[in-house]
Structure formats: C-alpha cells, structure tokens
VOGU-3710 file (C-alpha; in Angstrom, 3 decimals, decimal comma):
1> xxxxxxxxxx> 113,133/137,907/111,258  114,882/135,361/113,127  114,633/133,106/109,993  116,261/136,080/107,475  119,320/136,582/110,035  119,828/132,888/109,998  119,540/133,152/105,668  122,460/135,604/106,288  124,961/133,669/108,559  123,985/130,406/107,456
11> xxxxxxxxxx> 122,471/129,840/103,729  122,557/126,071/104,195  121,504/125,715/107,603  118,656/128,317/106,246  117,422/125,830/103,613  117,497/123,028/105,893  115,174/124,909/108,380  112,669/125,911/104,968  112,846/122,246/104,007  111,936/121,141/107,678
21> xxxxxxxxxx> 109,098/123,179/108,121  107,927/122,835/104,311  107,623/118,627/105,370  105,768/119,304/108,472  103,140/121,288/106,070  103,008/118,728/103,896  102,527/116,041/106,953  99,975/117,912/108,615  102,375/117,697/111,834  101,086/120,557/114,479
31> xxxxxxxxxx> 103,445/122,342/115,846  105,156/120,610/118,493  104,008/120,989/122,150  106,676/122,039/124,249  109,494/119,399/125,294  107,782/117,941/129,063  111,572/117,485/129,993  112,104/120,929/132,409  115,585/121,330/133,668  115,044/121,030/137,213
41> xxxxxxxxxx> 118,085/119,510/138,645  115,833/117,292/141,046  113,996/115,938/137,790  117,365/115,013/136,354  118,555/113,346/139,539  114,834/111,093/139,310  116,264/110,538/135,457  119,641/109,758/136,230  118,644/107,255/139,250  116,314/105,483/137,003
51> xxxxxxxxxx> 119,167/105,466/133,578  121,762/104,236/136,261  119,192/101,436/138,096  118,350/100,482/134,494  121,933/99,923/133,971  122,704/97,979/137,329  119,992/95,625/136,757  121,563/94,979/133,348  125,247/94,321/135,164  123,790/92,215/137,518
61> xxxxxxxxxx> 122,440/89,780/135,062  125,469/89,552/133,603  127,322/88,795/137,430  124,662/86,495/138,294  126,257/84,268/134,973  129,841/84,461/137,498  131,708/83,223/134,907  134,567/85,778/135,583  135,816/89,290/137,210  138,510/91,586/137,016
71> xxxxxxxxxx> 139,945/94,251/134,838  140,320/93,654/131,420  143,019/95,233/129,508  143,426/96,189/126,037  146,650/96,405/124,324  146,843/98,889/121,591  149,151/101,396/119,536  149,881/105,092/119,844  148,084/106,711/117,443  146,279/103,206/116,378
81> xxxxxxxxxx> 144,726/102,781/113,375  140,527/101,581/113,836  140,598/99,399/110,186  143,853/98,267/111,092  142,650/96,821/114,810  139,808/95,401/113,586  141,340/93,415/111,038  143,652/92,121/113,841  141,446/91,929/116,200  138,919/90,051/113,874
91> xxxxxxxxxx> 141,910/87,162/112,815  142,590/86,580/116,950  138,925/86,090/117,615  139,164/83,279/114,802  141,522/81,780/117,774  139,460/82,804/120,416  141,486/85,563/121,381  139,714/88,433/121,807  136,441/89,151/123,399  135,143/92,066/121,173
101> xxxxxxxxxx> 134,837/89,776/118,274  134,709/86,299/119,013  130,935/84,654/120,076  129,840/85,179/123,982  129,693/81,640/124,179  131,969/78,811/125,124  131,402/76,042/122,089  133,791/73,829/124,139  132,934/73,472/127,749  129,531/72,174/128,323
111> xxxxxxxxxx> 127,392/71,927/131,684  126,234/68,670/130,302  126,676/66,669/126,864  123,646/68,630/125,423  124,071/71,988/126,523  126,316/74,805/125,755  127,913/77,069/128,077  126,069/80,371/127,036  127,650/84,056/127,272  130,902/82,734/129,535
121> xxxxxxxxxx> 132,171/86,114/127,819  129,874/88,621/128,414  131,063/90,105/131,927  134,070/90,536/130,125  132,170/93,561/128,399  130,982/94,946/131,608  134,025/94,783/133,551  136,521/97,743/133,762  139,141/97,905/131,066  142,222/99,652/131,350
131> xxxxxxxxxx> 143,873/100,845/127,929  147,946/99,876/127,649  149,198/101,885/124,722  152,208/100,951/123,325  154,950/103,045/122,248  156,513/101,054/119,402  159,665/103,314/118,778  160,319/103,360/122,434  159,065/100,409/123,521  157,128/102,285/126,481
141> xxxxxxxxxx> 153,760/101,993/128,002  151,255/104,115/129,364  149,252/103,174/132,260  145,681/103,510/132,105  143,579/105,337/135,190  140,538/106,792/133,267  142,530/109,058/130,159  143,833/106,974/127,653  140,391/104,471/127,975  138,664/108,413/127,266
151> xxxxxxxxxx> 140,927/108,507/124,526  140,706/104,760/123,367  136,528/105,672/122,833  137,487/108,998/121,212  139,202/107,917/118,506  137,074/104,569/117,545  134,349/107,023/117,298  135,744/109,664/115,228  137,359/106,448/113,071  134,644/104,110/112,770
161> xxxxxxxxxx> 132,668/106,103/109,734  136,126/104,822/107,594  135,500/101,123/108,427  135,438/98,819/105,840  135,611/94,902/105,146  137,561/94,136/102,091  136,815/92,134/99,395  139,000/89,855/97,359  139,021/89,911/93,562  140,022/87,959/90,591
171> xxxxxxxxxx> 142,127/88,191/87,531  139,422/89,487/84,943  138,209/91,794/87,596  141,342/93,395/87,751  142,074/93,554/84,281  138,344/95,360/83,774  138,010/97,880/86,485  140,830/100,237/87,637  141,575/101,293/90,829  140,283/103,685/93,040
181> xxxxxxxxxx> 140,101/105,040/96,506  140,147/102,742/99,552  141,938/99,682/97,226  144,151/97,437/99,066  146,909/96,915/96,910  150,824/95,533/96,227  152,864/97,977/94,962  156,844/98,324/93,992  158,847/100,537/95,935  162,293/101,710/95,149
191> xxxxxxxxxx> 163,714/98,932/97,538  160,624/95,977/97,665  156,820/94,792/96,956  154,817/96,536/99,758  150,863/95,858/101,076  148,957/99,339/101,556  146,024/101,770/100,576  144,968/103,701/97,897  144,199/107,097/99,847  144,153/109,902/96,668
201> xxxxxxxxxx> 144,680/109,835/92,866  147,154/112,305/92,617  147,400/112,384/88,713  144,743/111,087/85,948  146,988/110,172/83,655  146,118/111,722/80,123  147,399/111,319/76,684  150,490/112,632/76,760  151,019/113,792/80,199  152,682/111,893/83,072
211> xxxxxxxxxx> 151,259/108,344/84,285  148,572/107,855/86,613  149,741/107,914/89,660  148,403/107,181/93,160  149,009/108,206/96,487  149,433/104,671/98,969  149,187/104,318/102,494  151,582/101,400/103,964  150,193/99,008/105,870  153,491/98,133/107,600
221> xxxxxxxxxx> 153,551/101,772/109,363  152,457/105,488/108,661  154,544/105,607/105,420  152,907/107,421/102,155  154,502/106,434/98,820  153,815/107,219/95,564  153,564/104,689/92,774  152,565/104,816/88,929  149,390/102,470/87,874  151,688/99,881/85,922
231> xxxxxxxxxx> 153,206/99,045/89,497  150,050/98,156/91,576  148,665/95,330/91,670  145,033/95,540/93,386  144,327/92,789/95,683  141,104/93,707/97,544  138,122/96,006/97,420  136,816/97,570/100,511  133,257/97,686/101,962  132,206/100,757/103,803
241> xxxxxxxxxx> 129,948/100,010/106,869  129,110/103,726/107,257  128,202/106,506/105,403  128,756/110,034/106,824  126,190/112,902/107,485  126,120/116,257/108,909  124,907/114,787/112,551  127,429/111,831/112,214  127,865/107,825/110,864  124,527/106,065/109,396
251> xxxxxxxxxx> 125,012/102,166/108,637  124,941/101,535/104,863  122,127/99,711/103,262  121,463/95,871/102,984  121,655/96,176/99,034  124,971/98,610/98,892  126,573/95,665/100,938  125,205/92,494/99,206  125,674/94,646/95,870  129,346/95,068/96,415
261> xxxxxxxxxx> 129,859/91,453/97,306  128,006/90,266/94,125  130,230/93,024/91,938  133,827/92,308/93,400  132,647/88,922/92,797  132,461/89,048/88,825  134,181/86,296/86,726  134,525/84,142/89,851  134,289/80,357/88,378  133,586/78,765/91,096
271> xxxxxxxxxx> 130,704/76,456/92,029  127,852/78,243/93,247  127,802/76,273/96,317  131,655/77,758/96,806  130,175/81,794/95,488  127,833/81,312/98,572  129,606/80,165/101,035  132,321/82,979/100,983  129,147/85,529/100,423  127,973/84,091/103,307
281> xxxxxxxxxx> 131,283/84,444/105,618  131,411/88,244/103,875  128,175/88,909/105,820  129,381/87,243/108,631  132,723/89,317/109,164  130,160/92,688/108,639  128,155/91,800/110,360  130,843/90,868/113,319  132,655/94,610/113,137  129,070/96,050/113,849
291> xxxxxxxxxx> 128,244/94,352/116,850  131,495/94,886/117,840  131,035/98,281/117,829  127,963/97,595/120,231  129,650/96,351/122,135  131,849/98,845/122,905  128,817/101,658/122,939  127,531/98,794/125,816  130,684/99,203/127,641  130,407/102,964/127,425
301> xxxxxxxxxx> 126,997/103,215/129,042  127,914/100,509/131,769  130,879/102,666/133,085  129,594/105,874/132,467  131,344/106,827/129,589  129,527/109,004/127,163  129,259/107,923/123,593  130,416/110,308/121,179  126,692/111,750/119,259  128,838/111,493/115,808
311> xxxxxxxxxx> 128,781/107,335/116,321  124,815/107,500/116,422  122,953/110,377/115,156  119,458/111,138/116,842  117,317/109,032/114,657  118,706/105,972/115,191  119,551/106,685/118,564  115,720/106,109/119,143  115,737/102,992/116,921  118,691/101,232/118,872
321> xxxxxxxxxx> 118,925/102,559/122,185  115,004/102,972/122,871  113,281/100,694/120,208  111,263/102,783/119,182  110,311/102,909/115,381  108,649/105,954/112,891  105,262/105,941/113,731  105,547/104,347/117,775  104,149/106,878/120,367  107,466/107,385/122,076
331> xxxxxxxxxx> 108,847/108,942/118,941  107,404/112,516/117,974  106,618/112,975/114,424  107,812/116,349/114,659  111,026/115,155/116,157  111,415/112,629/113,323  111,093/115,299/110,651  113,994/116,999/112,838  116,469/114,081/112,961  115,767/113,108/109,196
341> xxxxxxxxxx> 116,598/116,172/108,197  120,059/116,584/110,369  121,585/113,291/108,533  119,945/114,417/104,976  117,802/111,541/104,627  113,890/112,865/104,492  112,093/111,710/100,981  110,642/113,991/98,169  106,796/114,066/99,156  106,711/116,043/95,872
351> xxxxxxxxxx> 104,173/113,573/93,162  104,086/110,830/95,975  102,396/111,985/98,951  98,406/110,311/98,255  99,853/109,594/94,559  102,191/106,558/95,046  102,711/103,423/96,925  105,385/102,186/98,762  106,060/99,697/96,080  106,279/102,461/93,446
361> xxxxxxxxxx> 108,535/104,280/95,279  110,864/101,443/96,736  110,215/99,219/94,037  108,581/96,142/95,721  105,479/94,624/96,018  103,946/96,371/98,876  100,527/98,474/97,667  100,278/100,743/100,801  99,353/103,947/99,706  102,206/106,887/101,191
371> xxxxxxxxxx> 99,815/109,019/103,252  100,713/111,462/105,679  100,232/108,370/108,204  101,933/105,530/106,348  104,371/108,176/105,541  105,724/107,417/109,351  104,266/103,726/110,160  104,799/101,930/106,862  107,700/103,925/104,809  110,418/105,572/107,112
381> xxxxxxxxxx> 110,600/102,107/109,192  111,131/100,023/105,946  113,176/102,595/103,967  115,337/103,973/106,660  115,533/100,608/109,474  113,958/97,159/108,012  116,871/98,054/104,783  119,815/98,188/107,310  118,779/94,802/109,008  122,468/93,843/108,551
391> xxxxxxxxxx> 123,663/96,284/110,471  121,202/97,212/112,898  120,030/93,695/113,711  124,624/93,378/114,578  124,721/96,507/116,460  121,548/95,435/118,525  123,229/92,703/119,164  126,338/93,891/120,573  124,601/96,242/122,508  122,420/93,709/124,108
401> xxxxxxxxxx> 124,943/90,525/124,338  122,721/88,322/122,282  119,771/89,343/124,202  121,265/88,918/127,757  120,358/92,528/128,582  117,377/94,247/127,498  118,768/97,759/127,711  116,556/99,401/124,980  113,463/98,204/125,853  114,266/99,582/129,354
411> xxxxxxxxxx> 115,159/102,731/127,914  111,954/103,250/126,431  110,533/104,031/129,520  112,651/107,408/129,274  112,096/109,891/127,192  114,249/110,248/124,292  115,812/113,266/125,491  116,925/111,974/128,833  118,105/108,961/126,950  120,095/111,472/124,712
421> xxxxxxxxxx> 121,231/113,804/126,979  123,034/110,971/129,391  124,004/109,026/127,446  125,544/110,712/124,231  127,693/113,467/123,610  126,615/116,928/122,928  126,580/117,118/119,313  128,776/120,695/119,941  131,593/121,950/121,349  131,717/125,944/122,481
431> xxxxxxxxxx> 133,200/127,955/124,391  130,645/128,690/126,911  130,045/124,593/126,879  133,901/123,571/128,265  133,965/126,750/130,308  130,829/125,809/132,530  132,733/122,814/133,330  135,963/124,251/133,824  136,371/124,256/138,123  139,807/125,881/139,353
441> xxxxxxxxxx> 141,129/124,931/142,338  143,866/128,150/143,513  146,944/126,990/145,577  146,365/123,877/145,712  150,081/122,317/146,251  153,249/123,675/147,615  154,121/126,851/149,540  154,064/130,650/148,424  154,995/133,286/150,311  151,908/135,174/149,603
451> xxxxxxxxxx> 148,731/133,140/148,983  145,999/135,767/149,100  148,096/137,905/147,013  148,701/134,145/144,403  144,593/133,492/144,969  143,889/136,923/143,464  146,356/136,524/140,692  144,907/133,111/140,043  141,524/133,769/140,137  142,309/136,736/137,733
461> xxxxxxxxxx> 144,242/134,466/134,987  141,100/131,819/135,190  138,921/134,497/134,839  140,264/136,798/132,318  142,943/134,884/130,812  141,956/131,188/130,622  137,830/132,014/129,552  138,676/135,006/127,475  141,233/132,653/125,165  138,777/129,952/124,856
471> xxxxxxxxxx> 136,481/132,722/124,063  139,167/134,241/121,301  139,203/130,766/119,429  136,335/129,686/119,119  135,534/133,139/117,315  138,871/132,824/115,236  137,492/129,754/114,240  133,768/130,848/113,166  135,130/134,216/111,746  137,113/131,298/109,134
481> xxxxxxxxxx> 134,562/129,400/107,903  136,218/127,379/105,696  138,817/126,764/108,173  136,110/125,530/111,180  134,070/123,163/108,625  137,352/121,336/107,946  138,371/121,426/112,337  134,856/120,303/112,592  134,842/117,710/109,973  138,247/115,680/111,792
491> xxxxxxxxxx> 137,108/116,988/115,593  140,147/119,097/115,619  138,690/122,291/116,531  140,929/124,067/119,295  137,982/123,163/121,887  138,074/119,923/120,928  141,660/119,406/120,974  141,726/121,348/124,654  139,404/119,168/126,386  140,825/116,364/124,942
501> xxxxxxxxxx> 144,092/117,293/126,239  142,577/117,692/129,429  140,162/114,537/129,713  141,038/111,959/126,898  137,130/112,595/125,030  137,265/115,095/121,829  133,588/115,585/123,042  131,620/116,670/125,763  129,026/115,352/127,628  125,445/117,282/127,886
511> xxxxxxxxxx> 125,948/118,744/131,485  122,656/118,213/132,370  123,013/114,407/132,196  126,267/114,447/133,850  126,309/116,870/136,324  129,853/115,253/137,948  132,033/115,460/135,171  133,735/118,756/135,883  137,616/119,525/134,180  139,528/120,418/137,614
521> xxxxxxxxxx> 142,301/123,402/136,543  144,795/123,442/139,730  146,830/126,167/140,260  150,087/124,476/142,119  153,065/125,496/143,131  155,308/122,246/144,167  158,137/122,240/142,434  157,383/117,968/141,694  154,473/119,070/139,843  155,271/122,012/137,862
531> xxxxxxxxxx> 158,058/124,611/137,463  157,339/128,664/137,000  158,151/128,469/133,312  156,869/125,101/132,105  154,431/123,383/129,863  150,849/123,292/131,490  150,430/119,558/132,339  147,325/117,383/131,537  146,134/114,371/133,700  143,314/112,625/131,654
541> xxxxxxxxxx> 143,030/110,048/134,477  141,510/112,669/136,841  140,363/115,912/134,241  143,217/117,928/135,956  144,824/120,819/134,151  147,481/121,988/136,224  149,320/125,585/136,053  152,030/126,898/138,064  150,519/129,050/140,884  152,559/132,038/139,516
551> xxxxxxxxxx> 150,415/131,839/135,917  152,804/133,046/133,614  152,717/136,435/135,413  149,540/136,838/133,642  151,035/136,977/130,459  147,901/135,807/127,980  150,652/135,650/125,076  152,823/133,055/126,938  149,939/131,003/128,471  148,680/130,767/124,974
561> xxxxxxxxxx> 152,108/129,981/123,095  152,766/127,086/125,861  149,163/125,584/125,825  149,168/125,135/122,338  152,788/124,010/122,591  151,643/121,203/125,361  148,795/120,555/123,498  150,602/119,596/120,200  152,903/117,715/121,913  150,475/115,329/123,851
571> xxxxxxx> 148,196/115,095/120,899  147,279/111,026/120,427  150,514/109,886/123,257  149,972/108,435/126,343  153,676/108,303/126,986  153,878/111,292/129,300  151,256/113,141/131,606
//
C-alpha cells in the first residue's frame, strides 16, 4: 500500500525504492535489524561528548606543534565566485601566500641542517577564521562574528560540484574540436579582446541560418556577452573534479581525469620528458583543490560548523570520515545498497552476479568471481573508491593535515549515524525542520505601554503567522513540482533562502546532533533596533531574527511582502545586518 501511494506522488522515487529492494534480493541481504542508535537525548549527549573529545584531542596535537595562534582572516568578494578563488588562491600559494593551498610545511626554516620544519601551517586550519567580504562597488566591509563565515561554507559547498582545473591546448587542437560548455576562451567585444566562459550555446549554427553563437561569462566581473564562433578563440579546457547526483557531489574517476589530460593534450610536440612533466603538475594542481576542500570540511568539524550533506553524500561519508570500506563490519550491507542507490551508482547484477569476474566487468586482470560477497569486499571498494585514488587519497589528506590528525579512524568508533547526524547537514529542508528550531523571545527590548497585551499579540503572530507561512511555502513549492526540483537543484527553496537569511547556512543541521543551534526570533521594540513599519532584520552572527514588538498588526500579507522583501535584499551581502 504504502509502496502504490509512493508510485503515485513519486514515480521516480518509486523505481528507486523497486530497484533497492530488487538488489537486496539479489544479494541475499536480510532485512536490516533495526538502527541500535535510539534517540534518547542522554545517548546523544554520551555521542556528542565522545565526537567533541575526539575532536579536542585532534586540536591539541596540532597546539602541541605551537607554531602559531590567533584568528585567521579570509578576504573574499560579495557574491564570490568558488572557480574564480581557487584559481587565485592556487597562484598565491605558489608564493606562499595562502594556507588552504600551499604545503603544511616550512621548506625554508629548518630545526637543524637535515630536518624540515613539518606542518608550521596546520594550526592555521584549526584556528578561528573570521570572513571580511568585500564590497567592490563600495569599497565596504563586513565584519565577521559567526554569519558571513556560515555563509562563506554555504556557498563553497553549493559551488564546489562546478570546480574545474583547466587545461591548455594547442593550435591543431583548436582547429579540430569546437567549443563547448565550460571553455575558457578570448573573445571580441564591441569595444576589446576579453578572457571568459563558455556558459550555453545559444544557437547551432545551421546552413543557412544565423552563426553559432555562444553565450560567455567575463572573467573580469559578472558580465554575459554574446559572441559568434569566428570571434573566440579557445584557450583552455576545463576539468571537472565532481560529478553531481541526487544526494550531492561524487569525485570523478582516476581515468576521466588522466583521460582529459591525455586528450587536451593531442598534437603537443613536445619531448615526452616535457608531455610528463606538465601531466604531472596537472595532477598536482587537482589534486591540490581537493585537499583543499578537506581542509575546509576539517575546519568545519573543529569549530562546530556543520558540513553541508550535498559536499559528501552518505557513501563516501563512511569512506572518508570513518574509513570504513564495502564489505568492513562498520558499514551495513543493507545501508550500502541504500547510499548507492541515492547517488545512482549501484551495478547491473543482471548476467554478472556468479557469471563474471571483476576483470570482465572492469576490464583488468583481476579473476575474482562477483558473488554476492565479493560483490561488497572485492568490487564496490575498487570500482567506486580504489578508482578515485586521486581524489580521495587529496581529500583524506586535507582532512587529516598529512596525517597529523587521525580523525577518521577515531570516528570509526561511532556509528555511522552519529557520525552523520553531527557532523553533516540534514540532507532536507521542511517546514516542520526550521520551525522546531525557531525559539521567540517576546519583548525583548524597549518599552510598550502594554506588554501582556504585546506578549499575546506576539505569541499569536509566531504562532499563527510566522509557522503557518513557512507552512504555506513549502506546500506552494511541492504543489509546483517543476518549480521545487529547480529551488532544490540551486538551494534556493524559500526555506532555504529563510534560514539562510537568518543564520548564514542554506542548510540545516540534524537537531539531534546539535541540540544548541536554535534560530532566536526577538520581538523588540527599541526604536535603535527596529521601527513599527520596517524590514525584519537578520543577524547571522547570533541566529537572531528580529520583528518589531507591534508585528505588523498581525497582518500575514505585510509580514510576508516585507520578509521576502528583506530577504531579497540581503541575499549573498554582508554589507548590512
């Protein structure tokens, strides 16, 4: 019954629960025995102490180095772009400039003639950082107490699925292949020669018709031109680190990254020794904008941040975070079968399952026969984790500072869904979700003449008003399908664009993991704060939403017009409060 009703409101989720179960058959899993993680709060403060000990064991390792303390703070953009960043970020650390990309250790001070000075850096990773964005038309700044870092993780996890390293090509390459989408290329303006990216093909081009045409993103600002084919010039082709599924951002393969380096490559004359080396420092700079993204997923879990699910879908959650492979006791077949499924990645068992061996399937040398045991010990670990060594083996590293810190074979102690639940997002955002951590504070500044009478109007508005919208929009949004898929697909559902307005994250943590994160809604009537009639105002630093104590007079129409006004207006700028 329950599966019919879900054939009815969902055809594809539907299929994907058939498919699930039709594997498990196949496997000979049993059905799962229930999850030994209860929610009993006093269990989840044992977890939490233990996640949080793990954590300042790891930060005291680092200490012990004493190499350095402080704040650290990080200059970037309104509205940055991640690719954009990286590439800058990626030239300083050539000059030793930035910590995120350039090596933990010191290659220049020594503690003796034959020893390095190792991870002199790493604290740096550990220590508190404070986001300064930069208003470039106004030359203003916004200070960082908690929202803008929020927002800083926010948006390099909804960006980093587009990262790329590009690849430069030569003449005959050019002249064979055409261009496509994600191409860095010159092109001629109206006024000059300009650097940007291919973002759409906005016309093919036929016989007859009008020319191909492009649509170009400039790298010099937010700019989109327009230019014909016969006035770009392509100058690079990109590599894509990630590859996007329903549950989030999977690192590409070994082989789709060394096979785009050997094809953007063609006609290249030089020596082979020459072909190398630059294949080699093409690795390299991959393999340096993964671990800096471990590093930064470090930095989350060291202050308590939590990491959006979308950068790190469930599977490789428990490879990275718990070391735990297919086919390990701490990681449930059945639960394997789940996550494989949620980033569309289990195999055909169809004519292979006690028919073929690995080497059939994957084309090697390796004779193992796929049973419904090598199935999880032998194949998922070298099709799904051993071929995205590149990436994994940089993101491990990152994550653990070259080894310094052992976090994931400390977190293997923990079940995965402790692990999960404290220190990733929820993977959803409803209504029900943000309200349970919604906690209103009624007259909380200034001076009314009435403050029962203000108390009961407030508590009415956050009851009836404030829920019931929240409520309203999420339905609006399911009742459009079409609509939420594309809201989901860019984390700009209304939800997510309200609690990012009120705490910097687009996401929300699981509350059982993080009981203490709470969004405050204050109800205040001093005049410094807020007048009768104004914009609700955000502070990201704190989780504070704060409302004039009169609430609109109740009015749900006005409350919603000026939240959606104060939300549009806020959206990305860290100029104003």
């Amino acid at each position: 019954e329950e599966l019919e009703k879900l054939k009815t409101l969902s055809p594809d989720q539907h299929k994907k629960v058939e498919q699930r179960d039709e594997i498990k058959r196949r496997l000979g899993i049993p059905v799962k025995e229930k999850s030994t993680i209860s929610d009993d709060p006093s269990e989840w403060f044992t977890y939490r102490s233990i996640f949080s000990n793990l954590l300042d064991c790891a930060k005291a390792i680092v200490s012990s180095l004493k190499m350095g303390s402080g704040t650290i703070t990080i200059k970037v953009e309104q509205c940055f772009n991640l690719q954009e960043l990286f590439d800058s970020w990626h030239d300083m650390a050539a000059k030793d400039k930035t910590f995120l990309f350039r090596s933990l250790d010191d290659m220049t001070k020594k503690k003796n003639k034959e020893e390095e000075l190792k991870n002199i850096h790493a604290w740096k990773l550990l220590a508190d950082w404070k986001v300064s964005y930069e208003d470039t038309k106004k030359s203003e700044k916004a200070l960082d107490e908690g929202g803008p870092t929020r927002e800083f993780f926010s948006q390099v996890f909804r960006q980093m699925g587009d990262l790329t390293v590009m690849v430069g090509v030569t003449d005959k390459y050019r002249e064979k292949y055409g261009l496509s989408v994600g191409d860095s290329v010159r092109f001629r303006s109206e006024v000059e020669n300009k650097l940007g990216l291919i973002v759409k093909k906005i016309v093919n081009g036929n016989d007859g018709g009008p020319p191909e045409t492009y649509q170009i993103l400039c790298r010099d600002g937010e700019d989109v031109m327009y230019a014909t084919q016969e006035n770009i010039e392509l100058r690079q082709k990109p590599i894509k680190l990630f590859e996007s599924t329903d549950e989030g951002f999977i690192p590409v393969k070994n082989e789709m990254i060394i096979d785009n380096i050997d094809r953007f490559q063609q006609f290249d004359n030089s020596s082979e020794k020459k072909k190398k080396k630059r294949k080699e420092d093409i690795i390299e700079r991959v393999q340096v904008y993964y671990r800096a993204i471990g590093r930064i997923m470090l930095h989350c879990l060291a202050t308590n941040h939590p990491i959006s699910s979308a950068a790190m879908p469930r599977f490789f959650q428990n490879v990275l975070f718990r070391k735990c492979l297919p086919g390990e006791n701490g990681y449930h077949r059945s639960d394997i079968v789940d996550h494989l499924i949620s980033i569309g990645q289990p195999m055909k068992l169809d004519g292979v399952l006690d028919v073929m061996t690995i080497g059939d399937l994957l084309c090697d040398d390796d004779d193992t026969l796929i049973t419904s045991d090598s199935y999880f010990t032998k194949l998922l670990p070298k099709y799904l984790v051993h071929s995205r060594s590149i990436a994994l083996d940089a993101l491990r590293e990152g994550l653990t500072l070259n080894g310094l810190v052992n976090i994931p074979v400390q977190f293997c102690a923990l079940p995965f869904g402790v692990v999960s639940k404290i220190a990733f997002s929820n993977p959803t955002i409803s209504a029900d979700d943000v309200i349970a951590f919604l906690e209103p504070r009624y007259n909380a500044g200034g001076e009314c003449n009435d403050k029962q009478l203000a108390k009961e109007e407030q508590e009415y508005f956050f009851n009836n008003i404030l829920k019931k919208l929240l409520k309203e929009k999420e339905e609006e949004e399911h009742e459009d399908k079409k609509k939420q898929d594309k809201d989901l697909e860019t984390g700009k559902s209304f939800l997510s664009r309200f609690v990012s307005f009120c705490t910097g994250l687009n996401y929300l943590p699981h509350r059982i993991g993080n009981p203490d994160f709470s969004i405050i809604v204050e109800f205040n009537f001093d005049p410094d704060e807020c007048a009768p009639e104004s914009l609700p105002i955000a502070h990201t630093c704190v989780n504070t939403l704060k409302i004039h104590g009169l609430v609109y007079n109740n009015d749900k129409e006005k409350f919603e017009e000026k939240l959606a006004l104060a939300i549009e207006n806020t959206e990305g700028c860290f100029g104003m409060t």
